[in-house]
C-alpha positions as CSV (number, residue, x, y, z in Angstrom):
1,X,23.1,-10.1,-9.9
2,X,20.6,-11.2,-7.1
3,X,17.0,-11.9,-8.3
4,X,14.5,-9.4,-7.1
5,X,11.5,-10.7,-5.1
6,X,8.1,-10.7,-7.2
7,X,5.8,-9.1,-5.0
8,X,2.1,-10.7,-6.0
9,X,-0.8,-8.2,-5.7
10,X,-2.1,-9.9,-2.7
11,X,1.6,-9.8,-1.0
12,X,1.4,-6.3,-1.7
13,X,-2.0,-5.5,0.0
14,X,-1.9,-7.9,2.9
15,X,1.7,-5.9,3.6
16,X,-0.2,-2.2,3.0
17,X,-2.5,-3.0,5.4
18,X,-0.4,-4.4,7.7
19,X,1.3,-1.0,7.9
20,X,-1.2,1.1,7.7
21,X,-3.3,-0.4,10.4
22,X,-2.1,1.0,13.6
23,X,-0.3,4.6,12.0
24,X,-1.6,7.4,13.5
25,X,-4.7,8.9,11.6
26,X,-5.1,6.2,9.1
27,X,-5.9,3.9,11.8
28,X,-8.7,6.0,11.7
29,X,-9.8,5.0,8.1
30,X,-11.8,2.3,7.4
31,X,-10.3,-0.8,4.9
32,X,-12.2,1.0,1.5
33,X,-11.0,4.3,2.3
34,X,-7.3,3.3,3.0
35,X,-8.0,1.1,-0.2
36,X,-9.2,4.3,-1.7
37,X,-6.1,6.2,-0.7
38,X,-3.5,4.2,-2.0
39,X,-5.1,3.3,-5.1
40,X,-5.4,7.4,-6.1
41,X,-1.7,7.3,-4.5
42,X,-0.2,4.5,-7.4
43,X,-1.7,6.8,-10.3
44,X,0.9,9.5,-9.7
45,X,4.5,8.4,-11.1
46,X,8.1,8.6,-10.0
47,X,10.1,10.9,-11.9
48,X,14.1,11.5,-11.8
């Protein structure tokens, strides 16, 4: 079975942002409110 990557908390911002930076209206929001966003985003769960 193939090892998964280990994504570090910075990977994982420094990718967020890389996204997010140019897409439509949250181009639009500044660094603390995207931060803001996403952070409110990770508190829901997945479910099946």
């Amino acid at each position: 079975m193939k090892q998964e990557e280990e994504v570090t908390m910075r990977q994982f911002w420094l990718r967020y942002f890389a996204a997010t930076e140019k897409t439509s209206w949250l181009a639009c929001l500044s660094a603390p409110q995207r931060l803001k966003m996403l952070a409110e985003l990770m508190q829901w769960e997945a479910t099946d």
